[in-house]
N, C-alpha and C positions, 0 to 999 in steps of 0.2 A: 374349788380353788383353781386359778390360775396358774398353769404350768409354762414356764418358758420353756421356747423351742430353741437349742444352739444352729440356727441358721448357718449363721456364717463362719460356722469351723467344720459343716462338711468339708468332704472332699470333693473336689473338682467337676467328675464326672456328677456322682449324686448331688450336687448343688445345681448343676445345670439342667436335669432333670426335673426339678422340683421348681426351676425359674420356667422351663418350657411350658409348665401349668398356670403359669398367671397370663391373666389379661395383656393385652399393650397396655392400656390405663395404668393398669397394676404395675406394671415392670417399671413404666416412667418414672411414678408415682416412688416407688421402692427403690429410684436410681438418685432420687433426692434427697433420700436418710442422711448422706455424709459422702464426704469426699473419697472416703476408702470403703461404701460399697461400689461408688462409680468407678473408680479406676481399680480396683482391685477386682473383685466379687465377678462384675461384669466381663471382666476382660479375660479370666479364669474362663466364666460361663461361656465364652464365645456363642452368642448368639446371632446366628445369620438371618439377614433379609435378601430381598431379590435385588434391592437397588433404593439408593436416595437418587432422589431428581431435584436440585437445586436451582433455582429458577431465580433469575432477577433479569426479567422479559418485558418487565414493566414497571408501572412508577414504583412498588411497593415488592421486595422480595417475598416468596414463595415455595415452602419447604414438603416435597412430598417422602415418605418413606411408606415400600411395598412390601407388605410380608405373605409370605405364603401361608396357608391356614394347617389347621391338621390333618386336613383330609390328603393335602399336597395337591388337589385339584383345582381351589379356591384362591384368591388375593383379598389381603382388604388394604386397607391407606392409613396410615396416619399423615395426616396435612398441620401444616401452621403458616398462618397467615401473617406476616407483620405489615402492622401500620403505624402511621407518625401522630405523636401527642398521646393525652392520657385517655383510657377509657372511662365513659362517661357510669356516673355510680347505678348499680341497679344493687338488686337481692345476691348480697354476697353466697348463699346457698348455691346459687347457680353459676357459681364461679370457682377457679383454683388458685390461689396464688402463688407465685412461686419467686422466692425472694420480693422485690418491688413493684414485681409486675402479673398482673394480673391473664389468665387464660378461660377461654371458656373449654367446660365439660366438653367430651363429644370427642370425637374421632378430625376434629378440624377445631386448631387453637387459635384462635387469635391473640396475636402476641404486641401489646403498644409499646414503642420505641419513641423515644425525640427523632434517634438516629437509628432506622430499621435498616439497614446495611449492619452496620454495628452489630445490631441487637441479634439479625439472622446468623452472621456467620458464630457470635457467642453461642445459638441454643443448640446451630448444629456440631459446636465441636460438643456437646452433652451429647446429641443426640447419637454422633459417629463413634461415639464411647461405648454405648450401649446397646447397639444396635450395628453390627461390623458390616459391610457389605458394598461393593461397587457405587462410583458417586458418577452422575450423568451431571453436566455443569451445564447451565445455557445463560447468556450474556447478551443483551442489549444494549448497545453503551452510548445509544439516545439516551436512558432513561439511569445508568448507572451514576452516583456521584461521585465515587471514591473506588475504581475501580485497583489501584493500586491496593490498599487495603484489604479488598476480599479477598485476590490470589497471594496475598501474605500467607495466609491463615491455609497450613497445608492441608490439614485434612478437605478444604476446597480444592486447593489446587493441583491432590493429586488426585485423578480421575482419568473414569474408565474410558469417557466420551464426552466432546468440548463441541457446542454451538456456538459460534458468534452472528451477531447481526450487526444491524445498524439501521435508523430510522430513515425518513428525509431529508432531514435536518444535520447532515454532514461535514455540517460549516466547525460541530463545537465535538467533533471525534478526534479527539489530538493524538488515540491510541492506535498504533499500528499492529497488524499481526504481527507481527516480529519480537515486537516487546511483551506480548500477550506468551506467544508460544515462549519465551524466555522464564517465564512465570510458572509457568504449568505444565506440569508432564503428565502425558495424556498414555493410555493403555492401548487404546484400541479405534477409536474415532474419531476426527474432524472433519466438521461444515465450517465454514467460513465462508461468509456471507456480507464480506467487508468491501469498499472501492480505495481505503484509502491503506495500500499494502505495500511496504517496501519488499525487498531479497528477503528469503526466510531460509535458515540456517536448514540445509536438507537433512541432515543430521536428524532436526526433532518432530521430522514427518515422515519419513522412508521405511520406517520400518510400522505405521500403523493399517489395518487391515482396510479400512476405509479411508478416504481422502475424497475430502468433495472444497474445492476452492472456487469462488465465483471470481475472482481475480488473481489468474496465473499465466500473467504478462512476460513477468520478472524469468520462470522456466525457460532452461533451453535444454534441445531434445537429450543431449548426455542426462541431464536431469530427469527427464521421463523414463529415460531408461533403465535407470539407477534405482526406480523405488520399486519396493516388492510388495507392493497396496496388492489384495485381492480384490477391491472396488475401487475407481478415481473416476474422479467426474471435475471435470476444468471446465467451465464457463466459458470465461474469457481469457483467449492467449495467444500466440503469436504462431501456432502450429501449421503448417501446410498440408498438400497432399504427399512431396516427399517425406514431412517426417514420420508421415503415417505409414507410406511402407516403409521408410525404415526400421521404426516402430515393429511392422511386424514381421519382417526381417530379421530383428533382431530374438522376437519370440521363437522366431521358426528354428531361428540358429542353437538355442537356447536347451537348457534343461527344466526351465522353469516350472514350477507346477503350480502356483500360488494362485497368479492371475483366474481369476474371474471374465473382469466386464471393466474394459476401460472406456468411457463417453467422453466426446470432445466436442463442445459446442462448434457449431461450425455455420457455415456462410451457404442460405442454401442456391447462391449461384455459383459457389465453390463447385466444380466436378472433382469426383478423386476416382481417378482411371485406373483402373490397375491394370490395364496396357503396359504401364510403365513400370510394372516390380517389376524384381526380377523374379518374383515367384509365381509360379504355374495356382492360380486361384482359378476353384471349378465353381460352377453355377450350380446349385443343391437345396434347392427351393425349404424352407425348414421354417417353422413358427415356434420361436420360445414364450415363453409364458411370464410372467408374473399372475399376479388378480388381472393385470392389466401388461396383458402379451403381447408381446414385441413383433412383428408381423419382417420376419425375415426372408420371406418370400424372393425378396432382390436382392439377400444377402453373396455373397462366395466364402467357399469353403477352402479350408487347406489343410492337410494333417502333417503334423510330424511323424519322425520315423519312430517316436516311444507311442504314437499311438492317438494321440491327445490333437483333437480338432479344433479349427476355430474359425470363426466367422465375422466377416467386414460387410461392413454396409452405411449409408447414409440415410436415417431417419425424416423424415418431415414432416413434424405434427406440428404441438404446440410450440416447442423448437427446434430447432432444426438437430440436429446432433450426429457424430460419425462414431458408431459403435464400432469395437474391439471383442468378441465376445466367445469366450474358452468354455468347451463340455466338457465338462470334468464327468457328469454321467451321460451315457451315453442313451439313457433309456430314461428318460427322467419324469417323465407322463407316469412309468408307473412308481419312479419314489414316489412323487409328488400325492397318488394315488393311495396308495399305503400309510403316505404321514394324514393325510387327511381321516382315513377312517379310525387312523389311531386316536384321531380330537376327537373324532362321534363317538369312539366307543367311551372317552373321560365326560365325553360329555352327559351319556347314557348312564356311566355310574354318578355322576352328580345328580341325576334325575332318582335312581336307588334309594341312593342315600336320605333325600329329602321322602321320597313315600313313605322311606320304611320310616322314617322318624314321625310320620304322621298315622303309621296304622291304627285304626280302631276308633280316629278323631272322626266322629259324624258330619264336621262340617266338609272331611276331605274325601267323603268317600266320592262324590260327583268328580269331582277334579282326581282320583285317584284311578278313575274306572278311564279317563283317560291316559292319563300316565303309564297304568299298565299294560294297556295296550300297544302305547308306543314303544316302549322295552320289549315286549314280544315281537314285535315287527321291524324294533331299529329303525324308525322309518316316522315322521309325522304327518299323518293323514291332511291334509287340506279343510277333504271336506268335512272333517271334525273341528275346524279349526271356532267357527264361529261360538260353537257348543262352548268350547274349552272356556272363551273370554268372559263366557255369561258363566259358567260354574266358578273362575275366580274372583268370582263378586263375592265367594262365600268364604274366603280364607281371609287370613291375615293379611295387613300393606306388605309384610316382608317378604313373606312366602308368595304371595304373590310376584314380587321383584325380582324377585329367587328363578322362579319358573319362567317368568316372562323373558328371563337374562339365557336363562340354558335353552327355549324354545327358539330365541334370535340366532344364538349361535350356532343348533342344529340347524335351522334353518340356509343360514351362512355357506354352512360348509355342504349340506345338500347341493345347493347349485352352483358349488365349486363342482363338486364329483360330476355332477350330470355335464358340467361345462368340458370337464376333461374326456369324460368318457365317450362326447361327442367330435372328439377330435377327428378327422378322418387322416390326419398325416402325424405319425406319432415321433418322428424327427422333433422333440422338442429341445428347450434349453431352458436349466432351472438359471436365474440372473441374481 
């Protein structure tokens, strides 16, 4: 006999315990019973993901959500696709419907709209229902039709971090930044990657932690001075070599501790002398890092009296650029060193995890007598490497995806560490 379960008159905590056991499928799937499991049940359960990425970058919007798995080492996606018109009939078994509109099965939906603007920002206010967590926004508004309508709709518009573009095709962007940031309140990040950009209220940019503008003409230096970005990066603007040492002049003066890394595109027949500060800048030969380290070799140095150094210089690669650049650590070869081995070592217990779920299976023992060696040594052998790709002939497509994903990544960060630990001037700067 069929016993009903009272689901939803648990309480809070044990309800959300019991939802952290189902599938994504399942939870979706279960968030479409009724209106008061969605807004009710869900919102009790607070469930978090790592981030929505809402995407309308192209003709067609683009819905990603990132969840973290159980292990807390893992991600997986749920994606939806929308396209325009109706989907063409196949074998409804391989399909879900959901009210008039039809999705496919699978970890990636395709969702048919007339109006996929429309249709995307409708599934993601379901989706932002059920699923709490930080929204990444990116905008192309070649390709948008109705751009006023999607930052209607707050749960887009309020986010964590805001892309704008723009195509070739500039003749038919009637939208300015101005009106966009007017729309949307952003938490923590803007790119703008617009030409056609009025004044922007510095009110709704000064206090986010990154700023990167390809058009910041409209700026003047009180303006630069004014925002407490830990990262800015202006393209294009009206900046010279006085307002650079003003600029950092005013750092020197300062208590600031925020700044980072400020980049100012620059002209590279521009000189910028610091003959002319008024501050005593020493020559202190130093190489900061990213994946792709900034060669500060002709940088100068200057410290304040709390301690806290910083470095100018003039770039000239792919573009020219006058870096502003603050060590917050002063030793950062070896964070940088330490975070690193901290990802070998997650990445070593995802290598665990997967053997130990395969003990005793005949087909893994080849591919396991690798594995386990590599866990004993932390380390993967090279010239084991060829062996490895011939014994994953013998596993599952997954398991093998599996491994071949955690082998990349070890691999990855090996020749980060070798790269660091071959530094010979350990003066670095995390950026």
């Amino acid at each position: 006999m069929t016993v009903s379960f009272p689901l939803l008159r648990l309480p809070a905590v044990a309800l959300r315990e019991v939802l952290l056991n189902f599938g994504t499928m399942d939870l979706l799937e279960f968030s479409f019973t009724s209106t008061r499991v969605r807004d009710c049940v869900f919102r009790s359960a607070r469930l978090r993901v790592i981030e929505h990425n809402v995407d309308f970058l192209k003709e067609y919007p683009h819905i990603v959500t990132v969840f973290k798995k159980d292990d807390g080492l893992n991600e997986h996606k749920l994606e939806w696709e929308f396209v325009g018109g109706q989907m063409t009939e196949k074998s409804h078994q391989e399909e879900r419907r959901i009210g008039c509109h039809r999705h496919k099965n699978g970890d990636i939906i395709q969702c048919h709209f007339h109006n996929p603007e429309f249709g995307a920002s409708v599934v993601f206010n379901h989706i932002s229902k059920i699923f709490q967590g930080p929204v990444n926004l990116f905008l192309d508004l070649t390709y948008i039709r109705n751009l006023y309508s999607i930052l209607l709709n707050q749960n887009i518009s309020e986010c964590r971090k805001l892309e704008v573009y723009e195509g070739f095709d500039n003749e038919q962007n009637d939208e300015d930044l101005y009106g966009i940031l007017d729309m949307v309140n952003i938490g923590k990040e803007l790119k703008a990657y617009v030409t056609n950009q009025d004044e922007i209220n510095l009110d709704q940019i000064c206090h986010l932690e990154s700023l990167t503008l390809e058009n910041a003409n409209w700026m003047t230096l009180p303006d630069l001075i004014s925002l407490n970005c830990r990262y800015g990066n202006f393209i294009n603007h009206k900046f010279g070599p006085s307002d650079v040492h003003s600029f950092a002049e005013n750092w020197y003066n300062s208590t600031n501790k925020t700044l980072a890394k400020m980049q100012l595109g620059w002209d590279v027949d521009t000189e910028l002398d610091l003959k002319e500060s008024k501050l005593e800048w020493k020559n202190d030969p130093s190489e900061p890092y990213h994946s792709n380290r900034i060669d500060c070799s002709e940088g100068y140095d200057i410290t304040r009296s709390d301690g806290l150094t910083a470095t100018i210089l003039v770039r000239d690669g792919f573009e020219c650029s006058a870096l502003f650049l603050v060590w917050h650590d002063p030793y950062p070869e070896k964070t940088r060193l330490n975070q690193l081995r901290e990802r070998m070592a997650e990445e070593f217990k995802k290598f665990e995890n997967v053997f130990e779920s395969h003990r005793g299976n005949e087909k893994y023992v080849t591919v396991g007598k690798f594995v386990k060696s590599w866990i004993e040594t932390k380390e993967i052998a090279h010239s084991s490497y060829e062996e490895w790709k011939y014994a994953l002939d013998y596993v599952t497509e997954d398991t093998c995806h599996l491994y071949n994903r955690i082998v990349k990544n070890v691999n990855d960060i090996q020749k980060e560490i070798k790269l660091w630990e071959s530094v010979d001037n350990t003066n670095n700067c995390i950026l």
